[in-house]
C-alpha positions as CSV (number, residue, x, y, z in Angstrom):
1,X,200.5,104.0,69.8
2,X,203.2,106.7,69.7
3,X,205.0,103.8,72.7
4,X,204.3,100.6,69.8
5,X,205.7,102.8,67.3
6,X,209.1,103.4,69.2
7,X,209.4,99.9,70.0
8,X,209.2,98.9,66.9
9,X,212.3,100.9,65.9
10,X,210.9,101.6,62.0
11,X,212.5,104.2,60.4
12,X,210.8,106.1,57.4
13,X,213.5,107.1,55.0
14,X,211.1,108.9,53.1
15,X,210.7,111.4,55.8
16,X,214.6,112.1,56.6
17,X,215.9,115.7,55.4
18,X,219.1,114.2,54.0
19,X,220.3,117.3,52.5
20,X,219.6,119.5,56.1
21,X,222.5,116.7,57.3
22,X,224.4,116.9,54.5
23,X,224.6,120.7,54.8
24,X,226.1,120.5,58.7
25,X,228.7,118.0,57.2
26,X,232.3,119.1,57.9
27,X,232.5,118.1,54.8
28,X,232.2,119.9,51.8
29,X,229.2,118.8,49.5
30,X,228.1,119.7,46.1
31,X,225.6,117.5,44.2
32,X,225.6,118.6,40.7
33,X,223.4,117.2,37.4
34,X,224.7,115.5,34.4
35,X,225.8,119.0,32.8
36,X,227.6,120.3,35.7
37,X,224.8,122.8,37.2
38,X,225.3,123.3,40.4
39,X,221.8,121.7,42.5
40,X,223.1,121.7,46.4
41,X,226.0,123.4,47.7
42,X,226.6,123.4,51.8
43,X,228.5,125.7,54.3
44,X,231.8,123.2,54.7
45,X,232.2,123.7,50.6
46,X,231.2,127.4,50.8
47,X,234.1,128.1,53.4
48,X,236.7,125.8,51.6
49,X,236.1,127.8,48.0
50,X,235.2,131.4,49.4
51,X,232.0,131.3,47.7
52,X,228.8,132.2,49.3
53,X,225.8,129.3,48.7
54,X,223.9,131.6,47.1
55,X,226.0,132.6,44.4
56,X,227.0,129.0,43.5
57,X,223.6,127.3,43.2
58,X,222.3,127.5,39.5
59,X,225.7,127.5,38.3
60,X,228.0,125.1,36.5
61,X,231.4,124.1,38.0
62,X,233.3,125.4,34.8
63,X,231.8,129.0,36.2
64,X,233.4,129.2,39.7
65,X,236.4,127.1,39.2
66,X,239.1,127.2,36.8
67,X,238.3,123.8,35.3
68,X,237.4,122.5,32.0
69,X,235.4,119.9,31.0
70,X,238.4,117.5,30.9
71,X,240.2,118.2,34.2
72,X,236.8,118.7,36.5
73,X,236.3,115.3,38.4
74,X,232.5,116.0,38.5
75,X,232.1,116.3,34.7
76,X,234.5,113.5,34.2
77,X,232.3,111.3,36.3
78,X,229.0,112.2,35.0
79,X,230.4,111.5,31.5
80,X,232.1,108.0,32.3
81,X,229.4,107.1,35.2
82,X,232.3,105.8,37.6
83,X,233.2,107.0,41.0
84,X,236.7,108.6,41.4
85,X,237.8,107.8,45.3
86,X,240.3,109.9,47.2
87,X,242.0,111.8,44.8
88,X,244.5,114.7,45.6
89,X,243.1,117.6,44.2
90,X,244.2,121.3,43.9
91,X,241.9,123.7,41.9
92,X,241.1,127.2,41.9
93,X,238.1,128.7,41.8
94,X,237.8,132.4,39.7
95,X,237.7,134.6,42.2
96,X,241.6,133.3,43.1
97,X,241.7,130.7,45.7
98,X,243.5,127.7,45.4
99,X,242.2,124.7,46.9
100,X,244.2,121.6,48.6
101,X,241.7,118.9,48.9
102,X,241.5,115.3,49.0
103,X,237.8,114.9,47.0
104,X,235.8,111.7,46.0
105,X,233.4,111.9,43.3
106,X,229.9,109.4,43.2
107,X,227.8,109.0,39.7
108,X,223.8,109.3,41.4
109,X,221.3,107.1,39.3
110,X,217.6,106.3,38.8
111,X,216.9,102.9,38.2
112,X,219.9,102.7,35.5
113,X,219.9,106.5,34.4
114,X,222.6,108.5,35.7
115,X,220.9,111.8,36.9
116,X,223.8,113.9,38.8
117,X,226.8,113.6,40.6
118,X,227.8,114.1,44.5
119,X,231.1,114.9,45.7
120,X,232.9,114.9,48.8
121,X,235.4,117.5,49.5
122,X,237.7,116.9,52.1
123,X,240.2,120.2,53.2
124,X,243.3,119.1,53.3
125,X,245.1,122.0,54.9
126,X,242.8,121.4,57.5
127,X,243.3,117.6,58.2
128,X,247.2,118.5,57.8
129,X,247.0,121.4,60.3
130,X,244.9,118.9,62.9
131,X,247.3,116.4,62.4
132,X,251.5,116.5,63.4
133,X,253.2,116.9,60.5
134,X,256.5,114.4,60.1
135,X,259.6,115.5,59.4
136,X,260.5,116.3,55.5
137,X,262.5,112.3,55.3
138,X,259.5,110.6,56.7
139,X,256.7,112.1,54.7
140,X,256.9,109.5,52.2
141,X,256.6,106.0,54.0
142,X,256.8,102.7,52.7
143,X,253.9,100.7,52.2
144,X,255.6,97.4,53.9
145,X,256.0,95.9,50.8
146,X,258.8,97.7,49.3
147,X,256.2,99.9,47.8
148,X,255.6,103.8,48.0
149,X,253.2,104.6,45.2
150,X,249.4,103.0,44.5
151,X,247.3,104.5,41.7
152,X,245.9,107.3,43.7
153,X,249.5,109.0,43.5
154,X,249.3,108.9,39.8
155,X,248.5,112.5,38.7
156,X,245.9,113.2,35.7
157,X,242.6,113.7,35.3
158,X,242.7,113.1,30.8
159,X,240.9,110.5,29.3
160,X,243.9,109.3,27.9
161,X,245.7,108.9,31.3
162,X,242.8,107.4,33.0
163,X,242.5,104.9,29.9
164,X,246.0,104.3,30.8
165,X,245.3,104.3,34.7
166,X,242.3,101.5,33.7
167,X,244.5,99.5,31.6
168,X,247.1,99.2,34.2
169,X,244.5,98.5,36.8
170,X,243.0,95.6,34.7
171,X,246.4,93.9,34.2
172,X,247.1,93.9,38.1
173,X,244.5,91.5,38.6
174,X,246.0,88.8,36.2
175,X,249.1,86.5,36.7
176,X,250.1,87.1,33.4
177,X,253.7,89.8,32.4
178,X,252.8,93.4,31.9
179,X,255.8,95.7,29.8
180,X,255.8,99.2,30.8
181,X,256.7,101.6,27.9
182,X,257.6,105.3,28.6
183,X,260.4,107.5,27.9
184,X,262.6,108.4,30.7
185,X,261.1,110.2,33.5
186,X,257.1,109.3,32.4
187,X,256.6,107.1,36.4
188,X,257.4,103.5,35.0
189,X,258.4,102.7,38.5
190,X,255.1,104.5,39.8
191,X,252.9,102.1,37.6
192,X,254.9,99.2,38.7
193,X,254.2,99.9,42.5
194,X,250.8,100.9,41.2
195,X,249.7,97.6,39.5
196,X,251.4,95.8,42.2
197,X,249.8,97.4,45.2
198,X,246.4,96.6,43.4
199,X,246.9,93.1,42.5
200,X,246.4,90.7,45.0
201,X,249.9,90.1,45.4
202,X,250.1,93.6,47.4
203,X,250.6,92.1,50.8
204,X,254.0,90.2,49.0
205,X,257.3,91.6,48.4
206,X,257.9,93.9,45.6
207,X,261.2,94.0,43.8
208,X,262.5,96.0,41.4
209,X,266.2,96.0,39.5
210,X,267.5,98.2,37.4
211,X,269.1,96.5,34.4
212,X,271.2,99.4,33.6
213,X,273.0,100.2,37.1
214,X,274.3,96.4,37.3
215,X,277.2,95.5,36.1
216,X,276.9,92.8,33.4
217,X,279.4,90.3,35.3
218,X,277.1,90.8,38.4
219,X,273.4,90.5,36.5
220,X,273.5,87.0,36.0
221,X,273.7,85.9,40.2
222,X,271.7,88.8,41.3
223,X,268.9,87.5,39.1
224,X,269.4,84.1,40.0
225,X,271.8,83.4,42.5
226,X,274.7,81.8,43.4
227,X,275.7,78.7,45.3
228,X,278.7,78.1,47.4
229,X,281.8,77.2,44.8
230,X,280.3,78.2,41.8
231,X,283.5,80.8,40.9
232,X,285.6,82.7,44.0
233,X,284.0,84.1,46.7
234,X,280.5,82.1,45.6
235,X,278.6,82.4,48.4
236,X,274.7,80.1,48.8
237,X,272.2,83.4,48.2
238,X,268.9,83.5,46.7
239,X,268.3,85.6,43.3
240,X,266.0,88.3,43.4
241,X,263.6,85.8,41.6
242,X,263.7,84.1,44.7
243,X,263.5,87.1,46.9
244,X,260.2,87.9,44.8
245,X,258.3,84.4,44.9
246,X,254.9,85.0,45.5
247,X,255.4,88.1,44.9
248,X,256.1,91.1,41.8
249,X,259.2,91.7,40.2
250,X,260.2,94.8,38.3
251,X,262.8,94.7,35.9
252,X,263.5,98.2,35.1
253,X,265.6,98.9,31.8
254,X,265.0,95.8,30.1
255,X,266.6,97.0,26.6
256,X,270.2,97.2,29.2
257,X,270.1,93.3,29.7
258,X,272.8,91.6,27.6
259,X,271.1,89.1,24.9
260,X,272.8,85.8,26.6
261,X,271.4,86.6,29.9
262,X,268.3,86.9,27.9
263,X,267.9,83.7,26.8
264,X,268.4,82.6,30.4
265,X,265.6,84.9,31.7
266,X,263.2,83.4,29.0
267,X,263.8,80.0,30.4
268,X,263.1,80.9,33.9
269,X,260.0,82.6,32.4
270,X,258.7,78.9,30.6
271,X,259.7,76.9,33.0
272,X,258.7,78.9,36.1
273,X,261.8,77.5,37.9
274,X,265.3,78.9,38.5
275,X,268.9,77.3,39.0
276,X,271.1,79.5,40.7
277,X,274.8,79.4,39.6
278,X,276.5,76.3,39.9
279,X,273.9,74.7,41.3
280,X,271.4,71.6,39.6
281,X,268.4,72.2,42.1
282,X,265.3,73.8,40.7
283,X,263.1,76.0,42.6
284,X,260.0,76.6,41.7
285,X,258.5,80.8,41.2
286,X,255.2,82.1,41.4
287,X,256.5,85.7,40.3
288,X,254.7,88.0,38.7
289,X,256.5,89.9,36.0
290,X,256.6,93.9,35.3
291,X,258.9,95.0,32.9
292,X,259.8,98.2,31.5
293,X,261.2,99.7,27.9
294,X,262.4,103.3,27.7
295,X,261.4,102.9,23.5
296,X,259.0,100.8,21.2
297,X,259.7,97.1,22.1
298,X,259.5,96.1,17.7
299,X,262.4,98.9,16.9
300,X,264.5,97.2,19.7
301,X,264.4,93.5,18.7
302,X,264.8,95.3,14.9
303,X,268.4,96.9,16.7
304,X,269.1,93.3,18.3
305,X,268.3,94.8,21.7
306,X,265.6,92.5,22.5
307,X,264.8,88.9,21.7
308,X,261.7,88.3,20.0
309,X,260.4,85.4,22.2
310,X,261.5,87.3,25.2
311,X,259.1,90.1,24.3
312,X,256.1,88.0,23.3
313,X,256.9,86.4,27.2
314,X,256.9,89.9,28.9
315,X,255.0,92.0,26.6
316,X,251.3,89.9,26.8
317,X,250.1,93.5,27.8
318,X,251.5,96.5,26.9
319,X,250.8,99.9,29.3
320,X,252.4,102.6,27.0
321,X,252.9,105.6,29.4
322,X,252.4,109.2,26.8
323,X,255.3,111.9,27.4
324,X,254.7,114.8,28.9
325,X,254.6,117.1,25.9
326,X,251.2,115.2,24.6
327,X,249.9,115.9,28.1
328,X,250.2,118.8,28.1
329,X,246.7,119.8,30.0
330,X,248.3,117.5,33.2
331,X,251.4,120.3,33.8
332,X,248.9,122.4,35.9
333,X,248.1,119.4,38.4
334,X,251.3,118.2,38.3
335,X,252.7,121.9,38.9
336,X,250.4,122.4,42.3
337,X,251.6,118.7,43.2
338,X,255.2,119.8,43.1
339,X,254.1,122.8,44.7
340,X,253.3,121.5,47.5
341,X,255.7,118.5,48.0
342,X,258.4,121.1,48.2
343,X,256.6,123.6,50.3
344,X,256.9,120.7,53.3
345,X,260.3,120.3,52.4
346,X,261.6,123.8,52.1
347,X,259.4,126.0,54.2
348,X,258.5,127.7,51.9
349,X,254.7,129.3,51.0
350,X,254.5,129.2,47.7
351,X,250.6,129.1,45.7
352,X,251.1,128.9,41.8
353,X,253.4,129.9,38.9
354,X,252.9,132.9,37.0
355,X,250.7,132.9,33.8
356,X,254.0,133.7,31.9
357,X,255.6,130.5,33.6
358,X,252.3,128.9,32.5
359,X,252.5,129.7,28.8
360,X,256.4,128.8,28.5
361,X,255.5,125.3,30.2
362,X,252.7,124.7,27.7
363,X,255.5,125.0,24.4
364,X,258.6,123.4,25.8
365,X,259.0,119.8,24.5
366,X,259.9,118.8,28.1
367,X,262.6,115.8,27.1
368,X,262.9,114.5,30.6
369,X,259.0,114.5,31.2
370,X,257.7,114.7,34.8
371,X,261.1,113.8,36.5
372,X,262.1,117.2,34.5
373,X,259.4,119.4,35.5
374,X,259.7,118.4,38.6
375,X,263.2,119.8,39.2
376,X,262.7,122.5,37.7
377,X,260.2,123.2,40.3
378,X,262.1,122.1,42.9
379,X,265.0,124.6,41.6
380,X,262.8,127.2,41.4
381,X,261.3,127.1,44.4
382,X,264.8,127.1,46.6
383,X,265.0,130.4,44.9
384,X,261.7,131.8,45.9
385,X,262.0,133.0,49.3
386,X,258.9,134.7,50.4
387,X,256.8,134.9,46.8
388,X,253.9,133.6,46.6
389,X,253.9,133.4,43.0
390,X,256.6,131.8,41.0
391,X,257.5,134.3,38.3
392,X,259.9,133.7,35.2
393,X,263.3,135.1,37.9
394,X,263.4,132.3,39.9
395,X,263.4,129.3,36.9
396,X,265.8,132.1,35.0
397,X,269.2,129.5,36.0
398,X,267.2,126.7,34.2
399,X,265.6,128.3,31.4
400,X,269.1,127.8,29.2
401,X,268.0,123.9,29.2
402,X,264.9,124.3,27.8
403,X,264.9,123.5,23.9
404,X,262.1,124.5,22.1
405,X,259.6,122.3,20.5
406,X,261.0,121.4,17.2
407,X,264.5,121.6,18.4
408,X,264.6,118.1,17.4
409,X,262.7,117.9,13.9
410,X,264.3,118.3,10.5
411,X,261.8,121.6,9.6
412,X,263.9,123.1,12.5
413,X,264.5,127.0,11.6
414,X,268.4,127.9,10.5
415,X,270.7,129.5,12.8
416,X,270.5,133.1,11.5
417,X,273.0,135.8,12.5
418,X,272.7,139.8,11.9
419,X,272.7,141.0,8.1
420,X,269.8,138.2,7.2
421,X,266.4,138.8,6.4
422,X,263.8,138.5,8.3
423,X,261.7,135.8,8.1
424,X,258.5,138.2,8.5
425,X,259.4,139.4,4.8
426,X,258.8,136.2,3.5
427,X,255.0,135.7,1.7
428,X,252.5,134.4,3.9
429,X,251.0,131.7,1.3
430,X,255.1,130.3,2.3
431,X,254.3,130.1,5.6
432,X,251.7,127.4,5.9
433,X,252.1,125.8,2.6
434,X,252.0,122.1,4.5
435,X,249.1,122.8,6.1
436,X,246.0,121.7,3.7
437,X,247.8,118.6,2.9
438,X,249.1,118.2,6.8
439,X,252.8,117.5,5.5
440,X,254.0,118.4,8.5
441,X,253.5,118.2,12.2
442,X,250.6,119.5,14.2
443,X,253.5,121.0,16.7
444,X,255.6,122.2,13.6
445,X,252.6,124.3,12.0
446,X,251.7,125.8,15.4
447,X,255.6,126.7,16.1
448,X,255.5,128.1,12.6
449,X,252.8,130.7,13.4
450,X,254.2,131.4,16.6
451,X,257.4,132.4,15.0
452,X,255.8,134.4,12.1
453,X,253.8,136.3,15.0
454,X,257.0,136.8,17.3
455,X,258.6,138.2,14.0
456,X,256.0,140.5,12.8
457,X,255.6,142.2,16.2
458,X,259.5,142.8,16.4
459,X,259.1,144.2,12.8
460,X,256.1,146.1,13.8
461,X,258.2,147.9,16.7
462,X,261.6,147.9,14.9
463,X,263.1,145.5,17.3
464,X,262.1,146.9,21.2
465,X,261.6,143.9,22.6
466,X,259.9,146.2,25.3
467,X,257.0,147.1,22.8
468,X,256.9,144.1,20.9
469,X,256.2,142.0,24.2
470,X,253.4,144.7,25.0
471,X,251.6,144.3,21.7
472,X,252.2,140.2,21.9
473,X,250.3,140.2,25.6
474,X,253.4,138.4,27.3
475,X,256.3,139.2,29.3
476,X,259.4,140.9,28.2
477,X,261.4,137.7,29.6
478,X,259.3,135.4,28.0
479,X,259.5,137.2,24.4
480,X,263.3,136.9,25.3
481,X,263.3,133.4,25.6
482,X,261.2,133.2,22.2
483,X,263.6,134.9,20.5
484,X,266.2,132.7,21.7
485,X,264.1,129.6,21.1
486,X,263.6,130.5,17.5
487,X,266.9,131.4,17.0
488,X,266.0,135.3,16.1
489,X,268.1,138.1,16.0
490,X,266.9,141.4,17.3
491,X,269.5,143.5,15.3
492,X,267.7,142.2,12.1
493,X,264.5,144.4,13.1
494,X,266.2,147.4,14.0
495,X,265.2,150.4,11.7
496,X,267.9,150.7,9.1
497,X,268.9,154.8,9.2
């Protein structure tokens, strides 16, 4: 019997210890339920976090890591019941460590009930210690497309992003114009790889102008082309519309395009055929078009920037990118990203800012978005040297760019100079009289209470800064760059003799 039974090669699935295998993965595991308790945690997971089994089992994720709700990848998948795939991700758990792992994240059902969550962790200073490491230049290679970035290089784990992330994704799959809109420095060129390395265009050529670096005289045959005679030095070469066929093609800058040339582009665009200069030949384009704004589409063809029927073309759907500064709970991701991007680049060994780096992150407006965050990082970190953690000294050279949060709206405080009163003297009902009525900004009431706190605790401690940091809970450079950001003036709280 024992012989038939062999030969038979069954296999009783029922009778398989999944979870002994799953606990000698090398690997880490942890299969969670729908709340984020903690139901199986094996050895791989317990050496990457520094957390003995024991002590993790019963417990929710928001307990050993430093994770919320909203940037755990196993609470945002038991809430939207989707995987999330290979995804970069740096956390740290409570007791300190940091984490560099590359994690995917599976919703676990019965019949159609989701009932947990299992996640793979993957070490990635392990895989990157196992593997040679390239030089700095070649760390970032090209796809063979003219691509870099897919949507697994876009960083944030917000609902908002990923409703951004899934909007983007959905468009890739269509023929049909996608505009990009995003202030400068929000990735527009990273969602244009993104969506084109997704659609199924991705094994055609990407191309991507930038309508603001080319001269105006030039646009026109770069677009389109030129044929031999058309003016002086004419020359038979395809258009990057040509160059693109089949393909996606990014024009970046849109508003920088003179009007004229946009009327040409929106023929091209109807007709799906171009005419290079001087010539009477049309070609036909299978193009796909990404475009990208740097402000609302409708206030540009309002400032003649942008024709209307051009827009309606490019614009069938719109992937508005949000600005740094109302995404605010990404910096930390971003941050370790940066992190370690520049620690292969400059040598350096570098962990995490400081919690006082943290908290002046979380209230500057950040007007160049990622781009600027990420060079201030960058300069930073060439200033580090051996420090593990980045502490206000090194981002001193850049801290005169920052501008505070309202530097921009009308409410701004005055300059005041020495001789004025403090604000702190002023009654409190004056302080938040918008606030039942929400006259004002969100960001204006909350600067406003910052401000009346910064003031009272100077006022409090006659103007030492050294006391008045003490009793605020926060460094004595970052109260510095308070007073400056709210144009203060210490002399003001200094007891009068």
């Amino acid at each position: 019997m024992g012989n038939a039974k062999a030969a038979s090669g069954l296999l009783n699935m029922n009778q398989i210890n999944f979870l002994s295998v799953l606990d000698h993965l090398d690997d880490g595991v942890i299969i969670a339920d729908i709340n984020g308790v903690i139901q199986f945690y094996n050895q791989a997971q317990s050496r990457i976090d520094g957390i003995l089994s024991e002590k993790a089992m019963g417990l929710k994720v928001t307990d050993i890591y430093e994770l919320s709700n909203r940037t755990s990848m196993i609470m945002q998948c038991a809430r939207h019941q989707q995987a999330i795939k290979n995804r970069i991700f740096f956390y740290k758990t409570l007791s300190g460590k940091i984490a560099n792992t590359i994690t995917s994240v599976y919703p676990l059902f019965d019949n159609d009930t989701i009932t947990g969550v299992i996640c793979f962790v993957k070490d990635y200073e392990q895989l990157r210690r196992s593997i040679p490491v390239p030089a700095a230049s070649e760390c970032r290679s090209t796809l063979g497309n003219g691509t870099q970035y897919t949507f697994n290089d876009l960083i944030g784990s917000s609902p908002d992003f990923i409703r951004v992330k899934e909007t983007a994704q959905k468009a890739s799959i269509s023929p049909s114009p996608i505009m990009i809109q995003g202030e400068t420095g929000t990735g527009k060129e990273l969602f244009a790889q993104a969506i084109h390395n997704f659609s199924p265009r991705q094994k055609e050529k990407y191309v991507a102008v930038n309508c603001a670096a080319i001269p105006h005289y030039l646009m026109e045959g770069m677009l389109f082309g030129t044929t031999r005679g058309a003016f002086t030095g004419a020359l038979d070469k395809p258009g990057l519309f040509e160059t693109a066929h089949k393909g996606t093609l990014f024009l970046d800058e849109l508003l920088a395009m003179p009007m004229e040339l946009q009327a040409k582009l929106l023929r091209v665009i109807q007709e799906k055929q171009v005419r290079r200069l001087g010539s009477v030949k049309e070609i036909p384009l299978d193009v796909k078009i990404i475009s990208s704004v740097s402000r609302d589409p409708r206030v540009a063809i309002r400032e003649n920037r942008l024709r209307t029927d051009l827009y309606y073309r490019l614009g069938v759907v719109m992937v508005k990118l949000p600005p740094l500064r109302e995404r605010l709970d990404s910096i930390r991701e971003l941050t370790i990203h940066f992190i370690e991007k520049f620690n292969q680049r400059l040598g350096t060994h570098v962990q995490e800012i400081s919690r006082e780096v943290r908290e002046l992150f979380q209230v500057y407006q950040w007007p160049g978005n990622i781009r600027e965050l990420e060079h201030l990082i960058e300069g930073a970190m060439n200033l580090a040297g051996q420090e593990k953690i980045l502490g206000m000294d090194p981002f001193t050279p850049g801290l005169d760019t920052l501008e505070p949060m309202t530097s921009s709206t009308p409410e701004s405080p005055p300059v005041r100079t020495p001789g004025d009163t403090p604000l702190s003297s002023a009654p409190v009902t004056s302080r938040v009289a918008g606030l039942p009525g929400l006259s004002r900004p969100l960001t204006q009431i909350q600067a406003d209470q910052e401000r009346n706190a910064v003031t009272d605790a100077l006022t409090a401690c006659q103007g030492n800064v050294t006391k008045a940091a003490r009793q605020l809970g926060m460094s004595r450079q970052l109260l510095h760059y308070k007073i400056k950001k709210y144009q203060l003036c210490r002399v003001d709280f200094l007891r009068r003799k």
